[in-house]
C-alpha positions in Angstrom: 108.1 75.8 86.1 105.8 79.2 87.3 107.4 81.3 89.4 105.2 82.1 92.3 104.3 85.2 93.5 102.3 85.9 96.7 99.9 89.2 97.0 99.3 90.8 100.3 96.5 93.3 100.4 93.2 93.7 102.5 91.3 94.8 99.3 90.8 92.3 96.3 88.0 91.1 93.9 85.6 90.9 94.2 85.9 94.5 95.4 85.4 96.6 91.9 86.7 100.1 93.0 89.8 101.6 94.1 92.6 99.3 95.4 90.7 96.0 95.2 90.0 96.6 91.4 93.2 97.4 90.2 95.0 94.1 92.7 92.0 91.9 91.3 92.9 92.8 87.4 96.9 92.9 88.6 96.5 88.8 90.0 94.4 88.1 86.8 96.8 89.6 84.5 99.6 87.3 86.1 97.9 84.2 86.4 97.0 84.0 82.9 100.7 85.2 81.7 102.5 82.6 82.9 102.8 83.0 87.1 101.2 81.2 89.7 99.3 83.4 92.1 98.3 83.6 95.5 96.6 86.1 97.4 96.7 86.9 101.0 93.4 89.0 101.6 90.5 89.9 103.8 86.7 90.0 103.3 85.3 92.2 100.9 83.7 95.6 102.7 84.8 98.8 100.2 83.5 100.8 100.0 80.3 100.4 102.1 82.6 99.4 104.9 80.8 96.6 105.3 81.4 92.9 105.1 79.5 92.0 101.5 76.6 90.1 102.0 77.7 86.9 100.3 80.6 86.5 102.7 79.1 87.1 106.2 78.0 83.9 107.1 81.5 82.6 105.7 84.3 80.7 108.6 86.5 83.6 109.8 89.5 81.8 107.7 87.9 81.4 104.3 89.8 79.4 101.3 88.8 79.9 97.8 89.8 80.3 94.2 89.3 83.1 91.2 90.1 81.8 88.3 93.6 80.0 89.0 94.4 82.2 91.2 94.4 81.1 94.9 92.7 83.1 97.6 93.5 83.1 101.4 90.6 85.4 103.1 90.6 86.3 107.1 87.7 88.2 107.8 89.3 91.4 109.4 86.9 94.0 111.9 85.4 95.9 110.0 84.1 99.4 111.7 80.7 101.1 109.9 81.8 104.2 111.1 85.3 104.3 110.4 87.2 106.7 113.7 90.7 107.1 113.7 90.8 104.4 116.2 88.5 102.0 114.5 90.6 102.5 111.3 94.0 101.0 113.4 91.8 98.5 114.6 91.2 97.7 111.0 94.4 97.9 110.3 95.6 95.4 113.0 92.9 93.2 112.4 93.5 92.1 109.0 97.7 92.4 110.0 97.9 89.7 112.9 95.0 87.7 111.1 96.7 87.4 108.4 99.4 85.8 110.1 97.9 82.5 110.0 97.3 82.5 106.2 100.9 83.6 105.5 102.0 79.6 106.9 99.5 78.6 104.2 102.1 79.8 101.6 104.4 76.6 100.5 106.3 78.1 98.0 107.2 82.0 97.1 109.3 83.4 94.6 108.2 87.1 94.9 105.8 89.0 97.7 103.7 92.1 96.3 102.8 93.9 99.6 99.9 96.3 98.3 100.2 99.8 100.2 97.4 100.3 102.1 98.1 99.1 104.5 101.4 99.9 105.2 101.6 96.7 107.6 101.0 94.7 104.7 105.0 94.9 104.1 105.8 93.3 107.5 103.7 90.7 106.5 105.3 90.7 103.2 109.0 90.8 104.8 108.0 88.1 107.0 106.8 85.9 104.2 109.8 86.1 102.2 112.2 86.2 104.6 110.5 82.3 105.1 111.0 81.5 101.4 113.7 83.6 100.5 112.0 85.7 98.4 112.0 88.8 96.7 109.6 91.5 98.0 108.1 94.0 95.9 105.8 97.1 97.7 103.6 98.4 95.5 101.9 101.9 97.1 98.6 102.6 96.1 98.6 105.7 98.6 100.9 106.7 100.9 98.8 105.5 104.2 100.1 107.8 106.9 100.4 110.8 105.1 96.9 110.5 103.4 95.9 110.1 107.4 97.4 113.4 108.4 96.4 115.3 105.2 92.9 114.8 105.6 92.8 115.8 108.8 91.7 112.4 110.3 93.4 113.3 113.9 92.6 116.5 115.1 94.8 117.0 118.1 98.1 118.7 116.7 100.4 117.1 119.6 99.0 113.6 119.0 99.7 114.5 115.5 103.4 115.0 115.6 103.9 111.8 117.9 102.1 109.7 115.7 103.8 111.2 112.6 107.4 110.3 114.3 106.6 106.8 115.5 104.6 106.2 111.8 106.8 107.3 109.7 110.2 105.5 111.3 108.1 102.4 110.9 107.4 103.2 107.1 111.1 104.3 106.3 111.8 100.9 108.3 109.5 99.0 106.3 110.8 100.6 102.8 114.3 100.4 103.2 114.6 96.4 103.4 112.2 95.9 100.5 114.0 94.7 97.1 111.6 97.6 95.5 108.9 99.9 95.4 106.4 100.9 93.2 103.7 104.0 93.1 100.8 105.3 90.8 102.2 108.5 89.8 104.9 110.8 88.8 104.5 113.1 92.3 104.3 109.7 94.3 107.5 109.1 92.8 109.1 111.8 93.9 108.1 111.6 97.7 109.3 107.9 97.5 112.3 109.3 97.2 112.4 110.9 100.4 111.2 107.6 102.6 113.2 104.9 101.1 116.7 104.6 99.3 115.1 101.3 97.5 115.1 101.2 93.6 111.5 102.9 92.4 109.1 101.8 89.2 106.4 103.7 88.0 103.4 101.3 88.1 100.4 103.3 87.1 96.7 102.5 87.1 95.7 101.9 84.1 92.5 102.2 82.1 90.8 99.4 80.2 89.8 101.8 76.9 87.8 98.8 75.5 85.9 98.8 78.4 85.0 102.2 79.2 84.8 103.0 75.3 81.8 106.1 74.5 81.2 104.0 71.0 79.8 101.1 72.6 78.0 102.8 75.8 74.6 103.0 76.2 72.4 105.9 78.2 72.2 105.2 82.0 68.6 104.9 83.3 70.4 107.7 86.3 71.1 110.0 83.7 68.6 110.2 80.9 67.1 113.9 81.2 67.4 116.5 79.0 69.1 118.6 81.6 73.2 119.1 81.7 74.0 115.9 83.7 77.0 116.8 86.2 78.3 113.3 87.8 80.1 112.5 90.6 80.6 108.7 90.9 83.1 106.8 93.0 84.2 106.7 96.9 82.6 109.1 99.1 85.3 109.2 101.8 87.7 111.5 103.6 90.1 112.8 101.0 87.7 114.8 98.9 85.9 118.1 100.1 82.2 117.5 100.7 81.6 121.0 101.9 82.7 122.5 99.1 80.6 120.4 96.9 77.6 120.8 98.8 78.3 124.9 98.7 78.5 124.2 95.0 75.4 122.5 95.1 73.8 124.9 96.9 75.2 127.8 94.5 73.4 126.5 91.4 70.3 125.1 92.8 68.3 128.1 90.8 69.5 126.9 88.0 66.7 124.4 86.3 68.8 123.2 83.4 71.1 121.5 85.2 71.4 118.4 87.5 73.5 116.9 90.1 73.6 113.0 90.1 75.8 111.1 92.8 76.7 107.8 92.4 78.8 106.3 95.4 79.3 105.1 99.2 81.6 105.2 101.8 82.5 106.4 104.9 81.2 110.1 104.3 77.9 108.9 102.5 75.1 109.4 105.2 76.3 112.6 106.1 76.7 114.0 102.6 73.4 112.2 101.4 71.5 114.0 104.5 73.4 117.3 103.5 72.3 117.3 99.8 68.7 115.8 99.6 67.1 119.0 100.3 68.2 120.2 96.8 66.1 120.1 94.2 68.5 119.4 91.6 70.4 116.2 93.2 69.4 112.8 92.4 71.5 110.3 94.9 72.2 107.0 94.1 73.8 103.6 95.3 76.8 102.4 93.2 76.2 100.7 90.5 77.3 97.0 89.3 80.8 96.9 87.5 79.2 96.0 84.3 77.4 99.4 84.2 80.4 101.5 84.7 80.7 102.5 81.1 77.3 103.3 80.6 77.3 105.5 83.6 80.4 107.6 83.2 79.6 108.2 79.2 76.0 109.8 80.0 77.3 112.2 82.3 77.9 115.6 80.2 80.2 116.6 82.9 82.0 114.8 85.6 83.3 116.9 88.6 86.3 115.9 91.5 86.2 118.4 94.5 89.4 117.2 96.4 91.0 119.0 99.4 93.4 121.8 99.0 95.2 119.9 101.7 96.3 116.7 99.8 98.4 117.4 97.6 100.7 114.1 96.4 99.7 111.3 98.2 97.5 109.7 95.5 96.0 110.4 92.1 92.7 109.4 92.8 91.9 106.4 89.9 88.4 107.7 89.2 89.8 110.8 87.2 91.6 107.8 84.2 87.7 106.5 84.3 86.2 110.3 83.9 88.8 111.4 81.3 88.5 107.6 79.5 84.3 108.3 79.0 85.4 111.3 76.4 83.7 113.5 78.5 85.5 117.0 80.0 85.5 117.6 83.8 86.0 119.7 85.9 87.9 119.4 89.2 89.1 121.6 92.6 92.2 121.4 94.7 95.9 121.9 94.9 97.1 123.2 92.1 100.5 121.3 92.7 98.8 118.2 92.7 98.9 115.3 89.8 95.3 115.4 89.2 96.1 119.2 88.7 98.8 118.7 85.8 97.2 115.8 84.1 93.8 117.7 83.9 96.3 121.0 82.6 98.4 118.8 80.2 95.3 117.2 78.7 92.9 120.2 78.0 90.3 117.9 79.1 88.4 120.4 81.2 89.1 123.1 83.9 90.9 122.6 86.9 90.4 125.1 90.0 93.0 126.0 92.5 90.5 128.7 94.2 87.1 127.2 94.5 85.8 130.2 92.6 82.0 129.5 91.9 81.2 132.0 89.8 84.3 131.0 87.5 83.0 127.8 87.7 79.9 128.0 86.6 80.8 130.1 83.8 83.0 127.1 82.5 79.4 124.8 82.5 77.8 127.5 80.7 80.7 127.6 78.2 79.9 123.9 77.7 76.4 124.3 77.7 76.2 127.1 75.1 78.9 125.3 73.1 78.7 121.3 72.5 81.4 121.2 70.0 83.9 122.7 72.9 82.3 119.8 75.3 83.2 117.4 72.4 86.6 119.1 72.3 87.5 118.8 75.8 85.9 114.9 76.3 88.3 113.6 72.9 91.1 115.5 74.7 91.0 113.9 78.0 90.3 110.0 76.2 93.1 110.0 74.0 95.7 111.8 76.6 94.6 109.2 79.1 94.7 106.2 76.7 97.9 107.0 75.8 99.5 107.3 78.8 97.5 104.6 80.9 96.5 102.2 78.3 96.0 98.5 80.6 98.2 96.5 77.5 100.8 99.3 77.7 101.2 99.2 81.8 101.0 95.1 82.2 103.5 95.1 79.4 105.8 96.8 81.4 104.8 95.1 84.7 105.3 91.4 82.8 109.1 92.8 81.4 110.1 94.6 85.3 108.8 91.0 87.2 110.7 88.8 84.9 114.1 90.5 85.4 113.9 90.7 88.8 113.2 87.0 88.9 115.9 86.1 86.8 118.3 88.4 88.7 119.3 86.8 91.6 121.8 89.0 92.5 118.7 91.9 92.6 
């Protein structure tokens, strides 16, 4: 008989960025590899924050199935302009909504709590304490200190209360799971110092056949004959805007090369107001799924301007997508962060711990003036990133780690 696993997480197909992608592909990868999935989720909004057209005029409690896998939606409040308070709202929403949907659950082997939100482990402690079931919490990014790192609240006494009462609740939440999981080496190691429970490496992962340069076509966004520097993914709180737009602003003489933008969320308006006055911007909408490939392989260069101030919360899963289009890139921010070491062990492209423009535009002309170095740089970052986040490798290891902890019960 399947063993069955329940996955609780706000974000889910058919979300196709971030979080939702990489629990969609997770749940997909199970299902058809012998496990009998159900998901405990919330409407699709990400990252317009937004509920997607196609579900807004659906019941509040909304049943339905992807593939085999069976999906148990509540539709969560969802705030356009996403405040500190509106994001605990969020938060809360989808948490005691999704209270309901847990009773739904007949039968449970295992319960994958995907961090954010951090709630989702209650729920996922609740659920298995019901069916005497493992639980498995599985951080995507470490919700409260992302929160504080970016700066979200301002006020530094309402800071350090929050940060007490938060983080006892995390440690809490951490130490009576069976285990946790986290995307990268640096997450790894601050695990460590929030839960005594057993740690896996669990990666995102990178579909090379999918985002392969052989097969792409040119995008219709970037099909000029200037240097095409991209920026495509989230437009949200963790990456510095200001810098970019400074950036922008410090190469706007320059006629041979072009700025495209390709995203949304909750920083999108103000950035998109900030930028269109520059003549060498073009600002886009994201782009279906389907067209990722093509639109990450025309790009000559892609570029990440991340704040100094996060360091190892997350490795943000747009740089495996950059790095996989075999082009270079060039990104800014802590130099002790994981984006900073992959981008230094792979030599595919320049990483900036000082946000020195002229530096920084030296390294495009060095690109420009020399394509076999751009060629250089884009193999570099493809094969590093293949072979170290290849989606067979990663789900291999996922299949092997889930079927001895089922087998153990003595975990």
């Amino acid at each position: 008989m399947k063993k069955k696993i329940a996955i609780i997480g706000v974000n889910f197909y058919p979300e196709d960025t971030s979080t939702g992608l990489y629990t969609g592909q997770m749940a997909e990868y199970l299902s058809k590899n012998g496990f009998d999935i159900t998901v405990i989720t919330g409407f699709p909004y990400y990252p317009q924050w937004e509920i997607w057209e196609d579900y807004k005029e659906k019941p509040k409690y909304f049943e339905e199935y992807y593939g085999e896998i069976k999906v148990l939606r509540y539709r969560q409040f969802t705030p356009q302009n996403p405040s500190f308070l509106k994001r605990i709202r969020h938060i809360l929403s989808f948490t005691f909504g999704s209270l309901k949907n847990l009773k739904k659950v007949e039968e449970c082997d295992l319960v994958i709590a995907v961090v954010p939100f951090t709630s989702d482990v209650w729920l996922a402690h609740k659920l298995g304490k019901k069916h005497n079931a493992k639980v498995w919490v599985h951080v995507q990014d470490f919700e409260f200190d992302a929160a504080f790192e970016s700066g979200i609240i301002k006020n530094r006494f309402l800071q350090k209360v929050m940060s007490g009462i938060l983080y006892f609740f995390e440690k809490r939440l951490f130490d009576k799971a069976d285990i946790l999981s986290t995307i990268s080496h640096s997450m790894m190691e601050k695990a460590k110092t929030k839960t005594e429970t057993e740690l896996f490496y669990f990666p995102n992962w990178i579909d090379e056949d999918f985002i392969n340069p052989e097969k792409a076509k040119p995008h219709p966004y970037l099909q000029s004959d200037k240097f095409k520097i991209l920026y495509s993914g989230n437009i949200g709180a963790k990456q510095d805007w200001e810098r970019f737009v400074d950036f922008v602003a410090f190469l706007e003489e320059r006629k041979d090369i072009e700025f495209v933008v390709v995203g949304d969320g909750a920083k999108r308006d103000w950035l998109f107001e900030k930028l269109e006055k520059f003549p060498n911007i073009r600002l886009y909408n994201p782009v279906p799924y389907s067209e990722l490939p093509d639109l990450l392989c025309s790009a000559d260069l892609h570029i990440l301007f991340q704040k100094k101030s996060v360091v190892d919360t997350v490795m943000p899963s747009k740089l495996l997508g950059m790095m996989a289009s075999g082009k270079p890139s060039l990104v800014c921010g802590n130099g002790k962060s994981e984006v900073a070491r992959v981008l230094k062990e792979s030599q595919g492209g320049m990483f900036f711990e000082d946000n020195n423009m002229p530096e920084m535009r030296d390294f495009i002309d060095s690109l420009i003036k020399d394509n076999q170095l751009k060629t250089l740089c884009g193999t570099k970052a493809r094969n590093y990133i293949i072979s170290k986040f290849s989606k067979k490798q990663v789900m291999k290891r996922l299949k092997e780690k889930l079927e001895t902890i089922l087998e153990n019960k003595d975990f």
